[in-house]
N, C-alpha and C positions, 0 to 999 in steps of 0.2 A: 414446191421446195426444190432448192439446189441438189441435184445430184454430185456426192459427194465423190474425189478422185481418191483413186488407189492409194496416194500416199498419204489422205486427209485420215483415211481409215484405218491405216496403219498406226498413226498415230494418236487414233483415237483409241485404240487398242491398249497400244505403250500409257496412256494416260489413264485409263481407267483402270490397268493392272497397278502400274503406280499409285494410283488413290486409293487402291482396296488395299497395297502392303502397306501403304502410312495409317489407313483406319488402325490396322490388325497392330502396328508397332506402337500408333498411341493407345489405343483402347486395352492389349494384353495386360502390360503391366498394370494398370488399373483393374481389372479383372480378376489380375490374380492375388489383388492384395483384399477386393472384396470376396471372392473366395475364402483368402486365407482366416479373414476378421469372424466368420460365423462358423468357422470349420472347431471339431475337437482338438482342442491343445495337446495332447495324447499323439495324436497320428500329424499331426504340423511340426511334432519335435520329432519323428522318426521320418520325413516325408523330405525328400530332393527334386528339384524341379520346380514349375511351371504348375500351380494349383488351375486347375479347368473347371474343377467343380468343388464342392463342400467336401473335405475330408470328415464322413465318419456323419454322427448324428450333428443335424444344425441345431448352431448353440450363439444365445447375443451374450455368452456373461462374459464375453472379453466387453461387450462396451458396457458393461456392468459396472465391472472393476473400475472403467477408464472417467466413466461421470460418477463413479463415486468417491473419482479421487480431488482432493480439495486443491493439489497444485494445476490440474492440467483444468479444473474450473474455473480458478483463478486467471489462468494465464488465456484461456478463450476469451473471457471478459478483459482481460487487457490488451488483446488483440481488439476486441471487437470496438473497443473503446479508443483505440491507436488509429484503426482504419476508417471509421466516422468521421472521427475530428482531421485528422491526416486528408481525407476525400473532400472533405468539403472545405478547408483551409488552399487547401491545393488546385481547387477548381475556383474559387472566388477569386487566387490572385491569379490564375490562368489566363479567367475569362478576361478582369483589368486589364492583365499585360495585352492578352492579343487585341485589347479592341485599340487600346492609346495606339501599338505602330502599326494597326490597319487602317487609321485616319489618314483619310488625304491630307495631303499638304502640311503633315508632320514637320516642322522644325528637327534637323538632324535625323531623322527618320533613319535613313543607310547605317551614320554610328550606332544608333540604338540596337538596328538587326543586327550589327555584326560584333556589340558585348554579345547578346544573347547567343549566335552564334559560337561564338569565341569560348563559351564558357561547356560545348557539346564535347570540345577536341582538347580541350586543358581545363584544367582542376587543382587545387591547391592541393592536392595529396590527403594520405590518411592524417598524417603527423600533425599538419597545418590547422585540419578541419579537428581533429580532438581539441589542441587548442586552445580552439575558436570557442568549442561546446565544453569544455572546461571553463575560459574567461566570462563565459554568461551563467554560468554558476546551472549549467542542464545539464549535469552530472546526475545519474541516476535518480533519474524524474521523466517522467512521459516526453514532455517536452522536446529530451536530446535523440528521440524517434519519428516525433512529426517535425518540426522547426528545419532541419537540413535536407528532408528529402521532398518536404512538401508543396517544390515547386520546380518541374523540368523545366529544361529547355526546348525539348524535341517535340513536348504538348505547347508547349507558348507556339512554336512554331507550324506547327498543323492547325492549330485553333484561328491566327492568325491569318490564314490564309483561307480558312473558310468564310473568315470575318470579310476578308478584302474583297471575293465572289459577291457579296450581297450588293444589289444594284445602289449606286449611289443614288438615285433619283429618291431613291425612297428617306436616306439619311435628309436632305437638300431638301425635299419638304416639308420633311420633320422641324427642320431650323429654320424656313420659311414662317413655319406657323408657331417663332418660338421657342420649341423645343430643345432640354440641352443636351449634354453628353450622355450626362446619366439616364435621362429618361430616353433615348434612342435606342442605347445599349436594352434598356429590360424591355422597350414594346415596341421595337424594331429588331436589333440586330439577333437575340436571343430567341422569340419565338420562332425563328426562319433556320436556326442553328440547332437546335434536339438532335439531330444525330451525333454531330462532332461532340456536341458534348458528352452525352452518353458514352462514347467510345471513350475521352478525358477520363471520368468518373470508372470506367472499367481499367481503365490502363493504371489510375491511383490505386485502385482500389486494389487488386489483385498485387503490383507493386509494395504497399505494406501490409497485403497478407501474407507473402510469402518470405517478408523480410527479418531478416534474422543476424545478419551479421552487425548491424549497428548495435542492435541489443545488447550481443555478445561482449562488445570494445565498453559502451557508456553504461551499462547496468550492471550493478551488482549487488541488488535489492532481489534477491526470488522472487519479491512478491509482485515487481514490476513485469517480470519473465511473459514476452509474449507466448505464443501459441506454439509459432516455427520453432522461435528457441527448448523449449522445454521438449517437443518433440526430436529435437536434434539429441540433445542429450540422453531419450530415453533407445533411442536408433544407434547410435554412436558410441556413448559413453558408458549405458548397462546401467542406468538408472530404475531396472524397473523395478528392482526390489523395494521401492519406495512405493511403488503405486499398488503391489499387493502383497503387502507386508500381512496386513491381515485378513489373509486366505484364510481363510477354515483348514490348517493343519496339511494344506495341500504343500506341494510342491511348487520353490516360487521358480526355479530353471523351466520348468516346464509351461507356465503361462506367458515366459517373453517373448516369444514369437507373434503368440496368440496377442497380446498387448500393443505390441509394433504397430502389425498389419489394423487393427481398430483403432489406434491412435490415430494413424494415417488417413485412414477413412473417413473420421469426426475432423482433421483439418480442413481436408478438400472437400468435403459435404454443402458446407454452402458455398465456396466459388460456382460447383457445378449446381448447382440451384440458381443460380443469379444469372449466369451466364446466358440460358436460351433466354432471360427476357430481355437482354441489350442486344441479344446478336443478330436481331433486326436490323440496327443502327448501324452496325459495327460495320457493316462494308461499304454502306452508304456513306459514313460520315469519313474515313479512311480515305475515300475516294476522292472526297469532295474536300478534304483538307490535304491531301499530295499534290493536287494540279495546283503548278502555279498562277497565281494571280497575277 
């Protein structure tokens, strides 16, 4: 092994303090909201600061209250059913767009990259895009949640260029023996591509879970209310007296703290569940869609 010089170790120094204060500044605030979710509501309403531990006896009936309440079940299930159809609408015309301008000898290939391009740095606005989703009559309906977001440009373009990596020889004798666009695409170009993809499908996917302003503009059905939305309102707005209305004779000022912090926890529960099993892929496929082709 290389004997490392003074300045390499200096800096390996600076680097490792550095990745232990980023652990510590994303992981606290997560910490301390699962703290705050099983702590007493009692001592959370009297408590200032940075929760490190359980305030008091551990208690789940904040996430009692929160799955018993019929809006915020409602509204997981319209998330959950937003981000399905949104993920896989969204990666089907993904993959389409990037394999058509990773083919050689595309016709207008360059104009093609550079709409897609083109559409990264200019946008038709809020105004333009209501609209749009007003004239298709996707006014509060699922629709006006997947249909506008359901296909980047910045994933067309890293998919793209993982597409283009894949040796041509392989496409060439695929068409040698036959073979057309479509069938290259599913047992060529797509089994050789599971990284990139995976990372696509995390980047949808996370994308309309965590999305909420669309909801805000085109819905105003409750019963449409994703997940993000209805938690925004209950953090924000002081909606909680709706979610435990019926306490048992308790104090409802005193469980919104406790509500919040469990609200919180039941949204980001499954990203953080999903996530270590793509984050295999996730650097691999990143890597291998950044270098240009």
């Amino acid at each position: 092994m290389l004997k490392r010089s003074k300045g390499e170790k200096i800096f390996a120094v600076f680097n490792y303090t550095g990745m232990v204060v980023l652990c510590i500044i994303f992981i606290l605030p997560v910490w301390h909201v699962l703290m705050g979710s099983i702590s007493d509501p009692l001592r959370i309403s009297a408590y200032f600061g940075i929760i490190l531990y359980p305030l008091g006896d551990v208690t789940f009936g904040g996430y009692k209250l929160v799955l018993q309440n019929n809006s915020i079940l409602r509204s997981y299930l319209n998330t959950i059913l937003i981000v399905v159809t949104a993920t896989g609408l969204g990666t089907l015309l993904t993959i389409l767009s990037a394999y058509v301008m990773s083919v050689r000898g595309l016709y207008w290939k360059k104009p093609f990259n550079f709409i897609v391009t083109f559409t990264m740095i200019f946008n038709g606005g809020l105004i333009p895009t209501y609209m749009v989703v007003r004239n298709l009559h996707m006014l509060d309906t699922y629709w006006s949640l997947i249909i506008p977001g359901c296909c980047v440009a910045y994933n067309i373009i890293i998919m793209r260029t993982s597409f283009s990596q894949v040796p041509a020889a392989l496409s060439e004798a695929a068409t040698i023996d036959g073979a057309g666009h479509f069938r290259i695409l599913c047992q060529i170009i797509l089994p050789v591509s599971k990284s990139i993809i995976a990372v696509i499908v995390l980047f949808y996917a996370i994308q309309q879970w965590n999305a909420w302003f669309n909801a805000s503009i085109y819905l105003q059905n409750r019963d449409l209310y994703p997940l993000q939305l209805t938690l925004r309102e209950i953090v924000l707005k002081s909606s909680e007296n709706s979610i435990i209305a019926n306490a048992d004779g308790e104090t409802v000022d005193i469980y919104r703290p406790l509500i919040k912090y469990c609200t919180i926890m039941v949204s980001i529960i499954p990203m953080m569940i999903v996530y270590p099993f793509v984050q295999k892929y996730f650097v691999k496929g990143v890597m291998i869609g950044s270098i240009k082709g």
